[in-house]
N, CA, C and O atoms as a GROMACS GRO file, in nm:
protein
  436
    1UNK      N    1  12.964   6.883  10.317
    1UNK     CA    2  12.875   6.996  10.334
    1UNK      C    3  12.891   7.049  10.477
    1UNK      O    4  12.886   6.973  10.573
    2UNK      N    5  12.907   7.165  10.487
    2UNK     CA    6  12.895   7.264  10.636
    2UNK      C    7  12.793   7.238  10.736
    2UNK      O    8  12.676   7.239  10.698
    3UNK      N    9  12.809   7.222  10.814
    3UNK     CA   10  12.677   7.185  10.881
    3UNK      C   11  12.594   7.309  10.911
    3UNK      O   12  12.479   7.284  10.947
    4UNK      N   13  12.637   7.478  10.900
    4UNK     CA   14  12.523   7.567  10.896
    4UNK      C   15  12.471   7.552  10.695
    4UNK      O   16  12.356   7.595  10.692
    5UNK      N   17  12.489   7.536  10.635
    5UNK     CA   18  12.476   7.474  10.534
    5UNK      C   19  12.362   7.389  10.495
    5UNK      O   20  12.264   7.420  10.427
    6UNK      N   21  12.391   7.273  10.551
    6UNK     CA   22  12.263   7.176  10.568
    6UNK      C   23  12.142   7.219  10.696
    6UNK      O   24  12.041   7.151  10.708
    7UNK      N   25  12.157   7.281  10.741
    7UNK     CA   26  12.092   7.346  10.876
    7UNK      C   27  11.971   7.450  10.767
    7UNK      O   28  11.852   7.436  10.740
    8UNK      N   29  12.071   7.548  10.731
    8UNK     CA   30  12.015   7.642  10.615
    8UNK      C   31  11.880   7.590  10.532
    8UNK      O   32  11.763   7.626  10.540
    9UNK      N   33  11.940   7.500  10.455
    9UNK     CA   34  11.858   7.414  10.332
    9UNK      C   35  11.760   7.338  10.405
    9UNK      O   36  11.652   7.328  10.347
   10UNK      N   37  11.771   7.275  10.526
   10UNK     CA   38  11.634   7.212  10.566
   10UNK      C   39  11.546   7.305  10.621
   10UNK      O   40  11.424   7.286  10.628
   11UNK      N   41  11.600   7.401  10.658
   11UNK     CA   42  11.484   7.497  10.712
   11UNK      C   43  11.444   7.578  10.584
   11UNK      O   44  11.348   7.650  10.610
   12UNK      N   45  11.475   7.587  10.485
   12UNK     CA   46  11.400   7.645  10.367
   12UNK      C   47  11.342   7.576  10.351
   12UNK      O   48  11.224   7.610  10.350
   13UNK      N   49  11.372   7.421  10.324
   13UNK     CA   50  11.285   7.306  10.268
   13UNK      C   51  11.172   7.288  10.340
   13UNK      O   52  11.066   7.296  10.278
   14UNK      N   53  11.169   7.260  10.486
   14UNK     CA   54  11.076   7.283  10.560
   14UNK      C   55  10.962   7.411  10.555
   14UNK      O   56  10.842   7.396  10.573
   15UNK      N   57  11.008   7.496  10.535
   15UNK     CA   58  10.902   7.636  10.485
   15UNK      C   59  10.842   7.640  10.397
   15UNK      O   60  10.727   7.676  10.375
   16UNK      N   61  10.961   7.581  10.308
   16UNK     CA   62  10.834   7.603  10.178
   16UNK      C   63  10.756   7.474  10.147
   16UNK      O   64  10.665   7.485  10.064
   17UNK      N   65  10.775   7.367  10.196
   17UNK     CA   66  10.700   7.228  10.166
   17UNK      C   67  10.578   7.239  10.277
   17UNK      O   68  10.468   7.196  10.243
   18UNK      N   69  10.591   7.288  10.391
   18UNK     CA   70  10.541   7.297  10.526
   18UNK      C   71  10.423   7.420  10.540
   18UNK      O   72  10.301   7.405  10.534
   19UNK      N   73  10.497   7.542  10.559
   19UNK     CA   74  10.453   7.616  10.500
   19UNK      C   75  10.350   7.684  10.476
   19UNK      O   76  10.235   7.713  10.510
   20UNK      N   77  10.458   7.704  10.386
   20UNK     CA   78  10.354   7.793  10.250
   20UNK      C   79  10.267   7.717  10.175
   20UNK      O   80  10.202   7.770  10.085
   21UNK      N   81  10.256   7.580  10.207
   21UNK     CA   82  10.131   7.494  10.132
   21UNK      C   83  10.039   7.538  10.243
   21UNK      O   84   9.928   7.581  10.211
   22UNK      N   85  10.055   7.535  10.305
   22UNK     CA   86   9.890   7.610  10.417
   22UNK      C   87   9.814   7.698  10.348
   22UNK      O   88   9.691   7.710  10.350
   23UNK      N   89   9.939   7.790  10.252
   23UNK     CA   90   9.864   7.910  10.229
   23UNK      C   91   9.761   7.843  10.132
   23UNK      O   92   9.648   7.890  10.145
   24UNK      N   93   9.774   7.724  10.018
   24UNK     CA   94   9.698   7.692   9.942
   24UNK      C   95   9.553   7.652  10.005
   24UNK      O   96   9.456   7.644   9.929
   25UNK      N   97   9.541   7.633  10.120
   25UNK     CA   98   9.428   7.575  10.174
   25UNK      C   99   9.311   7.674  10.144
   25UNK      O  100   9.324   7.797  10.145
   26UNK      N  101   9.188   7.603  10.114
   26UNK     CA  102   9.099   7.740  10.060
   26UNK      C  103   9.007   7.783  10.125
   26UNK      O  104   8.920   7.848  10.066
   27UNK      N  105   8.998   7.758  10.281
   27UNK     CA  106   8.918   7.847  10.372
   27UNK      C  107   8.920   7.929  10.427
   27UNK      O  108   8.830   7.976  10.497
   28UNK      N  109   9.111   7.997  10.390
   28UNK     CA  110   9.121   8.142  10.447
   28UNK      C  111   9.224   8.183  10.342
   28UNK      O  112   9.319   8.124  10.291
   29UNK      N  113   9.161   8.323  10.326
   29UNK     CA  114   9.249   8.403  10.234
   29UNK      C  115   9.403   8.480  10.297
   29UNK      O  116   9.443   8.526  10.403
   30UNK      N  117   9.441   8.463  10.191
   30UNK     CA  118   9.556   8.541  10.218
   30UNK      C  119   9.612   8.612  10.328
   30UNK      O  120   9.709   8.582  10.397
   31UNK      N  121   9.508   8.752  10.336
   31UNK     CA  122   9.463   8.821  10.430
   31UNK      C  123   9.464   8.777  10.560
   31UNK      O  124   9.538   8.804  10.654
   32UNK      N  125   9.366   8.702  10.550
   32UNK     CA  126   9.292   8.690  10.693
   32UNK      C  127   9.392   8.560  10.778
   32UNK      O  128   9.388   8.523  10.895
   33UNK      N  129   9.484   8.512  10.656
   33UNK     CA  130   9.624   8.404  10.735
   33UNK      C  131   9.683   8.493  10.796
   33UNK      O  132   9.688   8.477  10.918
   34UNK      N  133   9.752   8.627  10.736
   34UNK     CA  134   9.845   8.709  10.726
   34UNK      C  135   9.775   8.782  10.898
   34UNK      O  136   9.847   8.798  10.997
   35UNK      N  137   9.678   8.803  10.895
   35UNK     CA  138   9.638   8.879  11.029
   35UNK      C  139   9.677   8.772  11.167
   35UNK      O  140   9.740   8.793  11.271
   36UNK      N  141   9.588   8.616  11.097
   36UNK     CA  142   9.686   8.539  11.199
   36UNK      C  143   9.790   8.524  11.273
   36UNK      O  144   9.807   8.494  11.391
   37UNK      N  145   9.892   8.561  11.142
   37UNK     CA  146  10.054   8.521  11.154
   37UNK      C  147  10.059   8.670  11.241
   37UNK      O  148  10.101   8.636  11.352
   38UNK      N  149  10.044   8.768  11.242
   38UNK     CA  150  10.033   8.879  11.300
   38UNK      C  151   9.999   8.844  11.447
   38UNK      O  152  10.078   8.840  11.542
   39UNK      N  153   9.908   8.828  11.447
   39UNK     CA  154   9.870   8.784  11.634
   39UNK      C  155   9.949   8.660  11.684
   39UNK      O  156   9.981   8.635  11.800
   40UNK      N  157   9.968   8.608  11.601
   40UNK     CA  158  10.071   8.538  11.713
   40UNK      C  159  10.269   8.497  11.678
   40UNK      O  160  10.345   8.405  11.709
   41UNK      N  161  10.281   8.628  11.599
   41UNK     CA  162  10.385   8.649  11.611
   41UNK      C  163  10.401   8.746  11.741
   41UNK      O  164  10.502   8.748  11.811
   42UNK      N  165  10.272   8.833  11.765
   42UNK     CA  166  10.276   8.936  11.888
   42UNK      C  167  10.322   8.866  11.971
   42UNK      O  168  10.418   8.887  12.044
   43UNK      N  169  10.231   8.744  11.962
   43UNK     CA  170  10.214   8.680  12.153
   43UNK      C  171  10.341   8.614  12.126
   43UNK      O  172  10.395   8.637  12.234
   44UNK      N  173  10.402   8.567  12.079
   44UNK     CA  174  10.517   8.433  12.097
   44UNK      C  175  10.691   8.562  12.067
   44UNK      O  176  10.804   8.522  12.043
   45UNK      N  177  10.637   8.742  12.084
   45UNK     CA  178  10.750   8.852  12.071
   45UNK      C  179  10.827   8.829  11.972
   45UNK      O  180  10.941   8.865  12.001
   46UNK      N  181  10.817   8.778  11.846
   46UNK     CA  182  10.930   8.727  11.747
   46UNK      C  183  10.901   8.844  11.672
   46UNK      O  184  10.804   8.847  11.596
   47UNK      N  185  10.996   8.963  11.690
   47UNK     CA  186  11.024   9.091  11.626
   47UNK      C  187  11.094   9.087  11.476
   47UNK      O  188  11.063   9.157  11.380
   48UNK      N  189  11.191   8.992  11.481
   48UNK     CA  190  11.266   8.967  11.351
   48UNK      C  191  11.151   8.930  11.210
   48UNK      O  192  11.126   8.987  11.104
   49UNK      N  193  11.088   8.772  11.295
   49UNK     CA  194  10.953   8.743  11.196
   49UNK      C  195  10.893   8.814  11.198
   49UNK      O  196  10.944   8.885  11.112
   50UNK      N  197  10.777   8.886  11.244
   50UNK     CA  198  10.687   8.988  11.265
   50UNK      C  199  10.742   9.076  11.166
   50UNK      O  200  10.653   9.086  11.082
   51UNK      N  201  10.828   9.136  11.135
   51UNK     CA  202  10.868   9.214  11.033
   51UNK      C  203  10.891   9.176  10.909
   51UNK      O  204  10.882   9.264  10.823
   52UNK      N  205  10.916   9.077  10.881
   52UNK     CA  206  10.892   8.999  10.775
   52UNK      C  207  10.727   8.956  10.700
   52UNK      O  208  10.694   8.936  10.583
   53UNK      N  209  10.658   8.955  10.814
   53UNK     CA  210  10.526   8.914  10.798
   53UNK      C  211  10.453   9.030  10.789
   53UNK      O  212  10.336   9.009  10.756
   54UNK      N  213  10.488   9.178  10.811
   54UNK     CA  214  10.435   9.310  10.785
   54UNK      C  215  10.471   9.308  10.658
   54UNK      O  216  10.377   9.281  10.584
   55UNK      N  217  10.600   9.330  10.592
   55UNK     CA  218  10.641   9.342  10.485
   55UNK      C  219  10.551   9.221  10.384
   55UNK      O  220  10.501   9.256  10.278
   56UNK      N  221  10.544   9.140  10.414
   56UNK     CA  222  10.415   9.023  10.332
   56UNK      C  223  10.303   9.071  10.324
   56UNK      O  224  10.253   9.109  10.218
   57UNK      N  225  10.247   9.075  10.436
   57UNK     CA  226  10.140   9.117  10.449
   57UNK      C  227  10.113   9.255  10.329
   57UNK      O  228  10.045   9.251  10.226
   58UNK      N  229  10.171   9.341  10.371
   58UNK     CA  230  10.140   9.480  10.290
   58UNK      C  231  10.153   9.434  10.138
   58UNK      O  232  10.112   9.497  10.040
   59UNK      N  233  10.212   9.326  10.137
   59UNK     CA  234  10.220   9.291   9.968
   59UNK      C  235  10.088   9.222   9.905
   59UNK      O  236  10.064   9.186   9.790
   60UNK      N  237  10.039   9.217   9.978
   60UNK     CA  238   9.959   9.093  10.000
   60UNK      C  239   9.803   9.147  10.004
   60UNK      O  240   9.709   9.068  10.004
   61UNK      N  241   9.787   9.274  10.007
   61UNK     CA  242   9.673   9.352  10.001
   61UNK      C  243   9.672   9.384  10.142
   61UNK      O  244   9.567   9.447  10.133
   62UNK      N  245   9.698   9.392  10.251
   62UNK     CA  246   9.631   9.434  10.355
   62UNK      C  247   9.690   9.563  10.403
   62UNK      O  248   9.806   9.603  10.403
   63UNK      N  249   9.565   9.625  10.450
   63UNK     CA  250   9.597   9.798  10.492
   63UNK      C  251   9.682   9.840  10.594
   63UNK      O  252   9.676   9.756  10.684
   64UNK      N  253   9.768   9.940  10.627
   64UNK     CA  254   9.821   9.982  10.749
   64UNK      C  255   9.741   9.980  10.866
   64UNK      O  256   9.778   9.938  10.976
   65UNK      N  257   9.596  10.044  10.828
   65UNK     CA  258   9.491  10.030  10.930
   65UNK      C  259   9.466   9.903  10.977
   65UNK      O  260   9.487   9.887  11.097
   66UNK      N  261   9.431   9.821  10.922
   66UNK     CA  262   9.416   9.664  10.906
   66UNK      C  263   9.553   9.585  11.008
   66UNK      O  264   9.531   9.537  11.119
   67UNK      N  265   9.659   9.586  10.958
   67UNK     CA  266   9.758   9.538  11.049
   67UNK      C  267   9.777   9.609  11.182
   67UNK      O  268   9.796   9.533  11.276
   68UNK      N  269   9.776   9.758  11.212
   68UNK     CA  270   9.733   9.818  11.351
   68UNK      C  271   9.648   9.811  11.422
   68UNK      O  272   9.676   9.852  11.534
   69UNK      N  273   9.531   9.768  11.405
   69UNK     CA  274   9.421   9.699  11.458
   69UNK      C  275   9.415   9.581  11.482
   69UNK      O  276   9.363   9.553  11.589
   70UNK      N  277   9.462   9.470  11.400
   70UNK     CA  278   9.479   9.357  11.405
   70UNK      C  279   9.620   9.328  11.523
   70UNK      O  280   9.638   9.209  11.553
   71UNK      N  281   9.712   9.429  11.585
   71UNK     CA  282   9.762   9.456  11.691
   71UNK      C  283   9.741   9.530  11.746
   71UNK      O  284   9.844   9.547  11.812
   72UNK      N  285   9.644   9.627  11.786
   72UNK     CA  286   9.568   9.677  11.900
   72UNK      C  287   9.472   9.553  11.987
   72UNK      O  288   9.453   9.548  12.108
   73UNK      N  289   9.412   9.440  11.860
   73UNK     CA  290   9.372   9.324  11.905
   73UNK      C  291   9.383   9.245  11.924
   73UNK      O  292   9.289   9.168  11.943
   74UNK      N  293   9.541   9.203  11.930
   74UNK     CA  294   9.604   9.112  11.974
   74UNK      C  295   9.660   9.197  12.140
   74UNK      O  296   9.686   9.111  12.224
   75UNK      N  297   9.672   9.285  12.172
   75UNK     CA  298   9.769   9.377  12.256
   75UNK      C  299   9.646   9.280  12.391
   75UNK      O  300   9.695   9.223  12.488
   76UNK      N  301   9.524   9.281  12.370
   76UNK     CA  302   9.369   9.286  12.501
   76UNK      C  303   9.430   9.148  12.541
   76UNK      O  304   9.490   9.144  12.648
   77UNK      N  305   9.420   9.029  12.461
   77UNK     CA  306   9.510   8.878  12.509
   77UNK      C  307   9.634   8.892  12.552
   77UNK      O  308   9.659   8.846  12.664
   78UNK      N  309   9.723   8.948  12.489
   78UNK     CA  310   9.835   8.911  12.458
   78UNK      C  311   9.961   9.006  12.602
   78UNK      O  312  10.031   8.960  12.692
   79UNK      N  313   9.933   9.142  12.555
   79UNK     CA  314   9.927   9.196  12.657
   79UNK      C  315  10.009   9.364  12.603
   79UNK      O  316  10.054   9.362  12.489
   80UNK      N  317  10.021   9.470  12.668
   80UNK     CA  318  10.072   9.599  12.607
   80UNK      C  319  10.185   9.599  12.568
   80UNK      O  320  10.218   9.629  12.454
   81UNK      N  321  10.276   9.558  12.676
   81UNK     CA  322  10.441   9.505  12.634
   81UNK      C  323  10.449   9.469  12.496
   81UNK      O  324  10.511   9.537  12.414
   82UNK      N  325  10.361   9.319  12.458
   82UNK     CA  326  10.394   9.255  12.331
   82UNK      C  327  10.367   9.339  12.251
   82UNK      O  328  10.450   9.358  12.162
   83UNK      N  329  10.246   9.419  12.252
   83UNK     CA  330  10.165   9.489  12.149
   83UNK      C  331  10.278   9.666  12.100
   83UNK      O  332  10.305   9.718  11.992
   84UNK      N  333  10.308   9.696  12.227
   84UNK     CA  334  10.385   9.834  12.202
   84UNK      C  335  10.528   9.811  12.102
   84UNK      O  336  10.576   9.867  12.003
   85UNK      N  337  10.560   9.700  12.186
   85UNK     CA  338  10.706   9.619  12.048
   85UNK      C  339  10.663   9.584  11.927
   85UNK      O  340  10.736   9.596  11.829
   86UNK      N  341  10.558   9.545  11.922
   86UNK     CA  342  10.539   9.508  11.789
   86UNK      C  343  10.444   9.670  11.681
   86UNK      O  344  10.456   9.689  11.560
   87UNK      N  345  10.391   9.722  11.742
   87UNK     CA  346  10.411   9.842  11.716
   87UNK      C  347  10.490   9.934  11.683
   87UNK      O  348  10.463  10.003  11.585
   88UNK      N  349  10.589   9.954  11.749
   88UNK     CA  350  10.721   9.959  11.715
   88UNK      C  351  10.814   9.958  11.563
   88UNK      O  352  10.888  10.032  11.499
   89UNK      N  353  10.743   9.801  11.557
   89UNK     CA  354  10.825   9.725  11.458
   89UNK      C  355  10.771   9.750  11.340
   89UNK      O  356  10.857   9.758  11.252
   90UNK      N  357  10.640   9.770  11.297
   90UNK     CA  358  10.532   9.835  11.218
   90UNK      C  359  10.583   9.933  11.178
   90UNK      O  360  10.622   9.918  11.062
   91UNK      N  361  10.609  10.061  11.230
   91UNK     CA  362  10.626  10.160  11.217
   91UNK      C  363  10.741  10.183  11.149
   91UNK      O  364  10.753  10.264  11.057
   92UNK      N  365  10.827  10.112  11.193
   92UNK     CA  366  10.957  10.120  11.120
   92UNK      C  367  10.962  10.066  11.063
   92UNK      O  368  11.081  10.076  11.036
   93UNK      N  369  10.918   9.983  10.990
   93UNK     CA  370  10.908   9.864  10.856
   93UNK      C  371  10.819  10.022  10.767
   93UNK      O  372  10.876  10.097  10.687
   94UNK      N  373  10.649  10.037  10.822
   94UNK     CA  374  10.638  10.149  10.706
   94UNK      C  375  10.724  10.261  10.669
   94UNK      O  376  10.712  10.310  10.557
   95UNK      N  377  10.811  10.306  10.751
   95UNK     CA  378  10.870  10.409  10.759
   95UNK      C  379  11.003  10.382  10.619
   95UNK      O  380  11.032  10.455  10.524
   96UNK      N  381  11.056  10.249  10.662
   96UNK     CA  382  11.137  10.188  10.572
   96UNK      C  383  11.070  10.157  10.406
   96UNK      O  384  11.129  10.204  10.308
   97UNK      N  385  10.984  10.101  10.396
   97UNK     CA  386  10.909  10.146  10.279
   97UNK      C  387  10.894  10.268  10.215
   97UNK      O  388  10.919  10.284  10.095
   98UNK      N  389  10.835  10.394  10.326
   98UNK     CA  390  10.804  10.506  10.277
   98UNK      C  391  10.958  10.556  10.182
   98UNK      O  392  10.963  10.606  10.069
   99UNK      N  393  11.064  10.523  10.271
   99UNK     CA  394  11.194  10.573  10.151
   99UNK      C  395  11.226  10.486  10.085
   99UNK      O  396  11.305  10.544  10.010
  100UNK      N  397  11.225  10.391  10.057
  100UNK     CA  398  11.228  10.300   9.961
  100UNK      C  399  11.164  10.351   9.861
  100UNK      O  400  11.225  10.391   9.762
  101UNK      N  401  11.008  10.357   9.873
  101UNK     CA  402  10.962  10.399   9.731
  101UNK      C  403  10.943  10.529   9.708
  101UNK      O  404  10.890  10.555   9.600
  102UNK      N  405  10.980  10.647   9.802
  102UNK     CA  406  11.071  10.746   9.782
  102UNK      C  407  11.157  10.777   9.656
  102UNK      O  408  11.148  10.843   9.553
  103UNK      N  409  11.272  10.670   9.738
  103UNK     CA  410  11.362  10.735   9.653
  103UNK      C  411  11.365  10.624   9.501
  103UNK      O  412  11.422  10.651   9.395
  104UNK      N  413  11.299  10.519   9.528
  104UNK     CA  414  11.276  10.456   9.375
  104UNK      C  415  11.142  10.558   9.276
  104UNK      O  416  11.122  10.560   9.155
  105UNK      N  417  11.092  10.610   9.354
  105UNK     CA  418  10.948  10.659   9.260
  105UNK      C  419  10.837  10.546   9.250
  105UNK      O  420  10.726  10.574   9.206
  106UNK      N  421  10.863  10.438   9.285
  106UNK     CA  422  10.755  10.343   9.315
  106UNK      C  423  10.613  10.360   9.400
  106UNK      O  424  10.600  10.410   9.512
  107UNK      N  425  10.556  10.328   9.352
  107UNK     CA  426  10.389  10.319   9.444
  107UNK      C  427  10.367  10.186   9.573
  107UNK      O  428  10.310  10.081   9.542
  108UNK      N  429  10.396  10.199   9.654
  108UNK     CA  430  10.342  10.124   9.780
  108UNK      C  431  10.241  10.025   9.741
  108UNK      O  432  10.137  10.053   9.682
  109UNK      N  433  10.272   9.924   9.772
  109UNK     CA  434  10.167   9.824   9.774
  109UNK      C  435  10.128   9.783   9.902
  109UNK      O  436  10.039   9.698   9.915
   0.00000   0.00000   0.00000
C-alpha cells in the first residue's frame, strides 16, 4: 500500500469514527455545532475547511444571515483579518451555489 494511501484512509477513518459521532451527541443541534465549527474555523484561518463547513452548514438548515453573523461574531474575539477572509470565503461558496442551481434549476437549500 502507498503510503499517501494509508495516510488518506486513516484520516477518513478518523473523521468519521471521531467525528461525526459528536454530531450524534444530543445537547446540540446540528445548527448550533455547525455555527461552532464556523467560529473556530475563523480563529484557527482554515479557508479550505471553512468552506466545506459553509457548504454543510447551508445543507443543514442554517441561513446566509445566520452564518454572517455567526462571523461578524466571531470577527470581535477573533479579530477583522480572520473575519474579512472568511467572509470572503462565504461569499464565494454562495455565489458558487447561486450557479450551480442556476444552471441545474434546483432550489437552494
Amino acid at each position: 500500500m502507498k503510503r499517501d494511501d494509508l495516510a488518506g484512509r486513516t484520516g477518513a477513518e478518523y473523521i468519521t469514527e471521531t467525528c461525526f459521532a459528536s454530531y450524534a451527541r444530543p445537547a446540540l443541534s446540528f445548527q448550533q455545532r455547525y455555527l461552532i465549527n464556523l467560529g473556530m474555523l475563523v480563529a484557527l484561518n482554515r479557508g479550505p475547511e471553512l468552506r466545506i463547513h459553509v457548504n454543510a452548514a447551508l445543507q443543514n438548515g442554517l441561513t446566509e444571515e445566520q452564518i454572517v453573523e455567526a462571523i461578524r461574531h466571531t470577527m470581535v474575539y477573533c479579530g477583522v483579518p480572520a473575519g474579512r477572509d472568511a467572509l470572503s470565503i462565504v461569499s464565494e461558496v454562495l455565489e458558487q451555489r447561486r450557479e450551480v442551481s442556476k444552471r441545474s434549476g434546483a432550489k437552494l437549500s
